[in-house]
N, CA, C and O atoms as a Maestro MAE file, in Angstrom:
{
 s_m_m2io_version
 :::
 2.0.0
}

f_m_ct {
 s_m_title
 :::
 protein
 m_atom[216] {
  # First column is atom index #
  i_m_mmod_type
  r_m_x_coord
  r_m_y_coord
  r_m_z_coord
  i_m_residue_number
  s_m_chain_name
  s_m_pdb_residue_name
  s_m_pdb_atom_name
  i_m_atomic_number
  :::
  1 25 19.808 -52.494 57.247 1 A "UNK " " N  " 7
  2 3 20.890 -53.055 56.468 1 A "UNK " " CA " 6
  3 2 20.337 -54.192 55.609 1 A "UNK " " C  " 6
  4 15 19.241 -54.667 55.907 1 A "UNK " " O  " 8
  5 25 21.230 -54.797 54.250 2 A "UNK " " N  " 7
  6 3 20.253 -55.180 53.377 2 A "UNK " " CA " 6
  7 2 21.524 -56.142 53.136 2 A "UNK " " C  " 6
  8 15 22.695 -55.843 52.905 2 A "UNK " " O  " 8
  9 25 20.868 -57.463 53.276 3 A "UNK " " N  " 7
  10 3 22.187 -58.329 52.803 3 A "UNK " " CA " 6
  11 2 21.405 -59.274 51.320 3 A "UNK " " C  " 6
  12 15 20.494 -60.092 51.189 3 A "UNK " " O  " 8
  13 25 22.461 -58.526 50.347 4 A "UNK " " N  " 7
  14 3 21.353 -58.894 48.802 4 A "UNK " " CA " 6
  15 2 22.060 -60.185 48.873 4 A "UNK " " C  " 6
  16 15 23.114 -60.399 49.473 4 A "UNK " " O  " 8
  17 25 21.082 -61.346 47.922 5 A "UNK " " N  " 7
  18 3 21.631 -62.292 47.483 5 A "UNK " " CA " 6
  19 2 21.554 -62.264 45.791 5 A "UNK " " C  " 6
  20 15 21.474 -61.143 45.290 5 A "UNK " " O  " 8
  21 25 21.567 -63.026 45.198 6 A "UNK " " N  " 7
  22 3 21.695 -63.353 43.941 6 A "UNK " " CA " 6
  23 2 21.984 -65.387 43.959 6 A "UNK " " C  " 6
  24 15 22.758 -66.099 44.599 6 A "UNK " " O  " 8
  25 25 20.742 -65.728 42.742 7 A "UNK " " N  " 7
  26 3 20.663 -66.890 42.705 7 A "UNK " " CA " 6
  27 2 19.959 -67.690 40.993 7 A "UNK " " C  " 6
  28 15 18.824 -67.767 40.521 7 A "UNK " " O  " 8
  29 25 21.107 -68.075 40.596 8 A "UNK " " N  " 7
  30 3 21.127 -68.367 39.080 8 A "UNK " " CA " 6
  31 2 20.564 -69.758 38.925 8 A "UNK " " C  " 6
  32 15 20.966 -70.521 39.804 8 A "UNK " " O  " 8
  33 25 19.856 -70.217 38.166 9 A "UNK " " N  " 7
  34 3 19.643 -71.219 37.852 9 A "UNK " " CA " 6
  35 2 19.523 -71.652 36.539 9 A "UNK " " C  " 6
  36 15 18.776 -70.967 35.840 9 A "UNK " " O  " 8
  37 25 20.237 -72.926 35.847 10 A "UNK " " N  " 7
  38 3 20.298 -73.055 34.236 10 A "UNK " " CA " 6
  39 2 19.372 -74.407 33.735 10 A "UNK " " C  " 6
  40 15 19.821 -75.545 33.873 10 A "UNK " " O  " 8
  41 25 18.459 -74.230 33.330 11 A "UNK " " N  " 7
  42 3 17.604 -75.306 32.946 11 A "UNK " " CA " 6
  43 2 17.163 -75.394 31.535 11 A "UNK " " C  " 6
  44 15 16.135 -74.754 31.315 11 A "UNK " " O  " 8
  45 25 17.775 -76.148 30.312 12 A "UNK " " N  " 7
  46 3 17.663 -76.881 29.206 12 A "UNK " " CA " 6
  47 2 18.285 -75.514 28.393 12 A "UNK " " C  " 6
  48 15 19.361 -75.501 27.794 12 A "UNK " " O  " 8
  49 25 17.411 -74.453 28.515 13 A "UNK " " N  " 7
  50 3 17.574 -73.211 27.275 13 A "UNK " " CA " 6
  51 2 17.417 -72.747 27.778 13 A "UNK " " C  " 6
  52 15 17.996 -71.812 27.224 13 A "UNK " " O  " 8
  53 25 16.892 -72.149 28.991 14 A "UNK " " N  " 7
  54 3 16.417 -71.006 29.786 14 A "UNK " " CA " 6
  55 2 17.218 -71.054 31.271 14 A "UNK " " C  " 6
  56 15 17.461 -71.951 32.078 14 A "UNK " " O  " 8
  57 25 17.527 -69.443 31.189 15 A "UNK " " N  " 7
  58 3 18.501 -69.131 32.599 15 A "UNK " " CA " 6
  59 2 17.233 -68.377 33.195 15 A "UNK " " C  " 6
  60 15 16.416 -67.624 32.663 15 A "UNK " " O  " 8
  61 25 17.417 -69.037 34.981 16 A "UNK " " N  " 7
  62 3 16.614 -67.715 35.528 16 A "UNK " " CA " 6
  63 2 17.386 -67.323 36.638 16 A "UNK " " C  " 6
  64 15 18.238 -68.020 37.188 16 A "UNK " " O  " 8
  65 25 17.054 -66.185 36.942 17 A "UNK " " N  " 7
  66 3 17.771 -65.002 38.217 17 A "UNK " " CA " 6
  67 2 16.897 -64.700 38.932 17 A "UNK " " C  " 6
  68 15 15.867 -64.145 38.549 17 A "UNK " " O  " 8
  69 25 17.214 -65.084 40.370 18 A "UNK " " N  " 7
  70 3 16.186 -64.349 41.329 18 A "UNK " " CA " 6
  71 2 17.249 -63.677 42.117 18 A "UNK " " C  " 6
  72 15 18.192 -64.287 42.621 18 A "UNK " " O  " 8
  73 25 17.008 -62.050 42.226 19 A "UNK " " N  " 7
  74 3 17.543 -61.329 43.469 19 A "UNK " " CA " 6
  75 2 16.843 -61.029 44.395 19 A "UNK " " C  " 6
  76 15 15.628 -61.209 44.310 19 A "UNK " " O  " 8
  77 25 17.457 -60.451 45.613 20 A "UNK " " N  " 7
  78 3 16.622 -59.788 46.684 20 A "UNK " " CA " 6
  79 2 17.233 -59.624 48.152 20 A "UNK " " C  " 6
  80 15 18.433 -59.876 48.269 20 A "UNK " " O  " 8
  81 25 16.641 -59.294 49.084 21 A "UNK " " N  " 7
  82 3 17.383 -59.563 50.198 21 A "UNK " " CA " 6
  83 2 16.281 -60.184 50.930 21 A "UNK " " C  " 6
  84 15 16.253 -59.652 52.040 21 A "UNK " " O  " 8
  85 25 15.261 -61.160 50.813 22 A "UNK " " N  " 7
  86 3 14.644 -62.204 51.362 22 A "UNK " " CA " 6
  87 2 15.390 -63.290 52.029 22 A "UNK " " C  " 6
  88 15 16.440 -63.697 51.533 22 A "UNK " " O  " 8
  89 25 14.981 -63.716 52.972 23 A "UNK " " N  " 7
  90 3 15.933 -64.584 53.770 23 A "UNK " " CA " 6
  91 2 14.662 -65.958 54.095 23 A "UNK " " C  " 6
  92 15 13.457 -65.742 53.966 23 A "UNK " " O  " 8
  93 25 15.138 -67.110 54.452 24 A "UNK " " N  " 7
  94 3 13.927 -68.039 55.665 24 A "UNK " " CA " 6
  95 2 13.912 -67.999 56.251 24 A "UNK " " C  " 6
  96 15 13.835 -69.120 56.753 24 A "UNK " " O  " 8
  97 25 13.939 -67.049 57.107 25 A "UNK " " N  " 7
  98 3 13.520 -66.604 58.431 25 A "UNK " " CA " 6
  99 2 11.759 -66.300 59.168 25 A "UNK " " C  " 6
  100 15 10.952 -65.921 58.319 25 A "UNK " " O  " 8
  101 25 11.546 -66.357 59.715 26 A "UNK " " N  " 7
  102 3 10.329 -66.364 60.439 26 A "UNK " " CA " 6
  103 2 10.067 -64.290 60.426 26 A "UNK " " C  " 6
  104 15 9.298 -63.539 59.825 26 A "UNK " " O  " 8
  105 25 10.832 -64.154 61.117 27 A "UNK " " N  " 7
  106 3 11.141 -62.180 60.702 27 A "UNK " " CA " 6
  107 2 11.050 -61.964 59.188 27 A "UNK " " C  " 6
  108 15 10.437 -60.968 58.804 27 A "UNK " " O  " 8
  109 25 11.504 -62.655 58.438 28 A "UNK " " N  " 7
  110 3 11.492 -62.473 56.554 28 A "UNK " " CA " 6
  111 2 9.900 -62.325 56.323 28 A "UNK " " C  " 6
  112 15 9.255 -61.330 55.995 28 A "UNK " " O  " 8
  113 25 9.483 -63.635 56.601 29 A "UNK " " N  " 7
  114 3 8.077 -63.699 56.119 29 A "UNK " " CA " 6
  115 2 6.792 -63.306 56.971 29 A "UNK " " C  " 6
  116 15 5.671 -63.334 56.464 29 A "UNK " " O  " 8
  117 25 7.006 -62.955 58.232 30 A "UNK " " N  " 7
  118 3 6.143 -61.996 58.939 30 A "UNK " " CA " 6
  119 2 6.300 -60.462 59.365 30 A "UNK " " C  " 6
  120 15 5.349 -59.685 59.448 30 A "UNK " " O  " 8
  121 25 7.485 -60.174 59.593 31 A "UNK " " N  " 7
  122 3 7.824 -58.758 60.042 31 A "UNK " " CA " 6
  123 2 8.887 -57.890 59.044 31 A "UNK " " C  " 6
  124 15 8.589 -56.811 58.532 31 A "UNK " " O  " 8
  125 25 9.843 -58.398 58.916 32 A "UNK " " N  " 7
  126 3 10.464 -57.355 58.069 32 A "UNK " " CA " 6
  127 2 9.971 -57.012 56.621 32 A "UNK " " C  " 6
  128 15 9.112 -57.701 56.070 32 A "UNK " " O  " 8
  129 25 10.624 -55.777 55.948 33 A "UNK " " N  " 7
  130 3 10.474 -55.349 55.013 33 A "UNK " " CA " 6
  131 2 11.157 -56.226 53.910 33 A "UNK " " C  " 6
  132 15 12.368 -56.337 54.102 33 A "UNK " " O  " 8
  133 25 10.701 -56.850 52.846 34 A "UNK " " N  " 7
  134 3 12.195 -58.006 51.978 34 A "UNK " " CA " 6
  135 2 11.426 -57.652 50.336 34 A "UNK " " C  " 6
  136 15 10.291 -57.178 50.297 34 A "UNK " " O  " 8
  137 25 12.212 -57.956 49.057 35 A "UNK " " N  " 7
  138 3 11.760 -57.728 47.978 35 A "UNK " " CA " 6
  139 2 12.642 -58.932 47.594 35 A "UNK " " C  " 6
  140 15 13.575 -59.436 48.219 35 A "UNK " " O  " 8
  141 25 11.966 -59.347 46.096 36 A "UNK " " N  " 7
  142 3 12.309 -60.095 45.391 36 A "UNK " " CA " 6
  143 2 12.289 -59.822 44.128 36 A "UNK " " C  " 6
  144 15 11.548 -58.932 43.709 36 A "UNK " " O  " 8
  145 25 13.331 -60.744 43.060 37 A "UNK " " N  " 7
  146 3 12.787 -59.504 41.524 37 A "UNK " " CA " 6
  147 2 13.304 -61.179 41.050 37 A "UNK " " C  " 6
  148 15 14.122 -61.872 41.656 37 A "UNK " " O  " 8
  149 25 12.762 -61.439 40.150 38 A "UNK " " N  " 7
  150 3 12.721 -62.703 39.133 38 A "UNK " " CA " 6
  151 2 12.810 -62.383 37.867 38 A "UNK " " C  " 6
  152 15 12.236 -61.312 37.670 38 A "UNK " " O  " 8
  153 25 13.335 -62.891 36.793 39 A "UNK " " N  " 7
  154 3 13.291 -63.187 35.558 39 A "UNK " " CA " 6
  155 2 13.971 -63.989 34.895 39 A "UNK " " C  " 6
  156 15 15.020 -64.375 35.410 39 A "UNK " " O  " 8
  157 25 13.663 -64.401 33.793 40 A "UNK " " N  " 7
  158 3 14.034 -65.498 32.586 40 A "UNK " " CA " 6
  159 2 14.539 -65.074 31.642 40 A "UNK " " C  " 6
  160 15 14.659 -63.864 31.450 40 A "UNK " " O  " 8
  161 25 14.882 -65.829 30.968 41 A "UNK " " N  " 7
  162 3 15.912 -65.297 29.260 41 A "UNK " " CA " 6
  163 2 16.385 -66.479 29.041 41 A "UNK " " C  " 6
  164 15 16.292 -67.354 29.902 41 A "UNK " " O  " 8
  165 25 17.167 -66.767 27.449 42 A "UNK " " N  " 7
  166 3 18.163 -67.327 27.210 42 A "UNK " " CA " 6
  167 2 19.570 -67.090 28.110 42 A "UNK " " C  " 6
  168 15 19.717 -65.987 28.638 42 A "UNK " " O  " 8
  169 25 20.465 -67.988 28.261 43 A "UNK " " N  " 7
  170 3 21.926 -68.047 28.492 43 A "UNK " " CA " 6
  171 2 22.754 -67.230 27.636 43 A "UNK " " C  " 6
  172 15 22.859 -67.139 26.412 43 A "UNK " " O  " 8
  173 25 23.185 -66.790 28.391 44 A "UNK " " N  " 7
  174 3 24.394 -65.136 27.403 44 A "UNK " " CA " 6
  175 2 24.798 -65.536 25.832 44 A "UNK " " C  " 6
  176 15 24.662 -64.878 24.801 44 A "UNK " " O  " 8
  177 25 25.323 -66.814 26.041 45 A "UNK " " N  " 7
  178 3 25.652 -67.892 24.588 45 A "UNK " " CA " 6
  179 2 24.355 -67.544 23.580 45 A "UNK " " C  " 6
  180 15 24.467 -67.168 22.413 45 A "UNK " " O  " 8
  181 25 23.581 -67.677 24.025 46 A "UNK " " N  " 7
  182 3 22.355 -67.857 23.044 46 A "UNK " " CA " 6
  183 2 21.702 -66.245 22.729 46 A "UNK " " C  " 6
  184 15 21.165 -66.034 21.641 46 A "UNK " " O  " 8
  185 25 21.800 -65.146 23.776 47 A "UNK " " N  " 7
  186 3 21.132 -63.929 23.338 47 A "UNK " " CA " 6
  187 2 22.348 -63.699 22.332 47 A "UNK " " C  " 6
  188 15 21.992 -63.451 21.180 47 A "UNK " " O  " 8
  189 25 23.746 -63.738 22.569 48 A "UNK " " N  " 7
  190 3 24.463 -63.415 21.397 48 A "UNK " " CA " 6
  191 2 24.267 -63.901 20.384 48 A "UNK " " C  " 6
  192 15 23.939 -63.149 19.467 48 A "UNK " " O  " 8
  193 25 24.374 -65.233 20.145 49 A "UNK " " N  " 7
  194 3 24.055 -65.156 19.123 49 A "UNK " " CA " 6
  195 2 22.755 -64.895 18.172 49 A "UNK " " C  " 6
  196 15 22.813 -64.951 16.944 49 A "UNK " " O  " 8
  197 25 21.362 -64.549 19.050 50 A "UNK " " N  " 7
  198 3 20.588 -64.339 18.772 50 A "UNK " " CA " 6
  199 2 21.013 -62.570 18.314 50 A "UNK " " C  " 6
  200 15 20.706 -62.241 17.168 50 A "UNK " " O  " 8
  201 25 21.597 -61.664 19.083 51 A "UNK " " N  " 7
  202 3 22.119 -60.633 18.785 51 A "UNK " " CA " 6
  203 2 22.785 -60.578 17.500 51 A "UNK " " C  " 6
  204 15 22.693 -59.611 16.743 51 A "UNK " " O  " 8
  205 25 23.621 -61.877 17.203 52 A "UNK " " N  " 7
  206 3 24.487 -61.343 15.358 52 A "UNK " " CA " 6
  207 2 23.532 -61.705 14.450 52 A "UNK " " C  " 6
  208 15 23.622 -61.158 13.351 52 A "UNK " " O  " 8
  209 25 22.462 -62.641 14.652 53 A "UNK " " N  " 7
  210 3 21.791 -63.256 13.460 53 A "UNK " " CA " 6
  211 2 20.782 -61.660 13.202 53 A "UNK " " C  " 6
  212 15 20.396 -61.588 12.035 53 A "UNK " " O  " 8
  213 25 20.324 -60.417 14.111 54 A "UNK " " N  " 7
  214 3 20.253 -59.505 13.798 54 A "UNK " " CA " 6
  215 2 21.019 -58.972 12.294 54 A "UNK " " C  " 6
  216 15 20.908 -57.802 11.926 54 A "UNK " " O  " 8
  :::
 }
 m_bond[215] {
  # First column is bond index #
  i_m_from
  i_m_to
  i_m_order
  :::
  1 1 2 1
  2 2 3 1
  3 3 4 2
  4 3 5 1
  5 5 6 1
  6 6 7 1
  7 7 8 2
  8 7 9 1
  9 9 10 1
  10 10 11 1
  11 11 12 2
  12 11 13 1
  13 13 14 1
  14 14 15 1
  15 15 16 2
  16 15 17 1
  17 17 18 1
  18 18 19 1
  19 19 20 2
  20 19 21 1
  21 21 22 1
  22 22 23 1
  23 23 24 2
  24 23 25 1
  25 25 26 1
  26 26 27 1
  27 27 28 2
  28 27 29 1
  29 29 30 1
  30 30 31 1
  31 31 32 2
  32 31 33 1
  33 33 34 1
  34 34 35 1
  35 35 36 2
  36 35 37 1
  37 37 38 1
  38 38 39 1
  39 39 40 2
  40 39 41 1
  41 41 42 1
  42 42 43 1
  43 43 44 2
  44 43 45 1
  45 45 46 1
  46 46 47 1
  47 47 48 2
  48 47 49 1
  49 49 50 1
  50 50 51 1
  51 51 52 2
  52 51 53 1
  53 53 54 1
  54 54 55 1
  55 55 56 2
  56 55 57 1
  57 57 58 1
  58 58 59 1
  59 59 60 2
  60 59 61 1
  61 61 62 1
  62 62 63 1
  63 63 64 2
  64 63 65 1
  65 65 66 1
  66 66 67 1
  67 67 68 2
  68 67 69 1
  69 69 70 1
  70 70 71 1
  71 71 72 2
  72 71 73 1
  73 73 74 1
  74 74 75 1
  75 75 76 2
  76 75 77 1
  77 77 78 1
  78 78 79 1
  79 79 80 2
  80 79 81 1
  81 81 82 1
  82 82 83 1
  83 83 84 2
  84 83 85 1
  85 85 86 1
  86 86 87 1
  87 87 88 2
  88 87 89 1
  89 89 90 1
  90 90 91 1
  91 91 92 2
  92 91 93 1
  93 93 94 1
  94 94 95 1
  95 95 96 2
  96 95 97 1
  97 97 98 1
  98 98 99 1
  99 99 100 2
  100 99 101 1
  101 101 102 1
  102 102 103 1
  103 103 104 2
  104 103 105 1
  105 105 106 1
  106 106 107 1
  107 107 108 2
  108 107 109 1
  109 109 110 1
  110 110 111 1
  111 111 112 2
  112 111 113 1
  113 113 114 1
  114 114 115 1
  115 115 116 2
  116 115 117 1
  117 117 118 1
  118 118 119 1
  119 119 120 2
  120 119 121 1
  121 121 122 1
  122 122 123 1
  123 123 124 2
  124 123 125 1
  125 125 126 1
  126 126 127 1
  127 127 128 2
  128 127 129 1
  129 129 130 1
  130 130 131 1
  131 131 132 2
  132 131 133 1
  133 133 134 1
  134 134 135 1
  135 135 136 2
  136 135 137 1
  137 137 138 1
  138 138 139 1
  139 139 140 2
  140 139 141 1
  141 141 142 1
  142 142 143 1
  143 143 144 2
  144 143 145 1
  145 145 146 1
  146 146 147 1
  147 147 148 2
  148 147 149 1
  149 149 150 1
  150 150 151 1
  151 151 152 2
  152 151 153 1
  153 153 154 1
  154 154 155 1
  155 155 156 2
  156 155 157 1
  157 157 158 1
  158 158 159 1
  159 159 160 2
  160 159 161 1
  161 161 162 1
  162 162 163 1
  163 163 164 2
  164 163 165 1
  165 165 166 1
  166 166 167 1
  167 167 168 2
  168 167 169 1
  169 169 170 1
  170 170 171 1
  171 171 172 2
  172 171 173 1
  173 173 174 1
  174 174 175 1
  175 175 176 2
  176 175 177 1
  177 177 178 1
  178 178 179 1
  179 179 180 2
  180 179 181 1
  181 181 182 1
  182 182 183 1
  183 183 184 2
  184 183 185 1
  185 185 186 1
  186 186 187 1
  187 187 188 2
  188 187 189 1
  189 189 190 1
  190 190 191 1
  191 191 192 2
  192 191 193 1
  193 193 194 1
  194 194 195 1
  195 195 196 2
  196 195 197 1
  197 197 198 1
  198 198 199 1
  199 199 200 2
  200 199 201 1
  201 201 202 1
  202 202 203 1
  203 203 204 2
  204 203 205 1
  205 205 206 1
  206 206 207 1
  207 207 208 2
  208 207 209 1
  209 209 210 1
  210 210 211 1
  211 211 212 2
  212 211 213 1
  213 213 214 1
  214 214 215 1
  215 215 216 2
  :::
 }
}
């Protein structure tokens, strides 16, 4: 069983997202199976309008 999280963070111009079902657990980081996925971008505000100036 897989308990996902999701975790946003907003810093100056840049949003980042980390998902996964990683936990701090002692089982997380030695025995179980866990993934993580990261990335960056602008804030929704800003790809749009980066989208109309298209």
């Amino acid at each position: 069983m897989m308990h996902y999280k999701l975790l946003t963070l907003t810093y100056a111009d840049t949003i980042f997202a980390s998902a996964g079902s990683a936990n701090l657990t002692a089982a997380a980081w030695n025995r179980n199976d866990e993934f993580l996925v990261q990335t960056k971008g602008p804030p929704a505000y800003q790809a749009q309008a980066l989208l109309y100036a298209v």
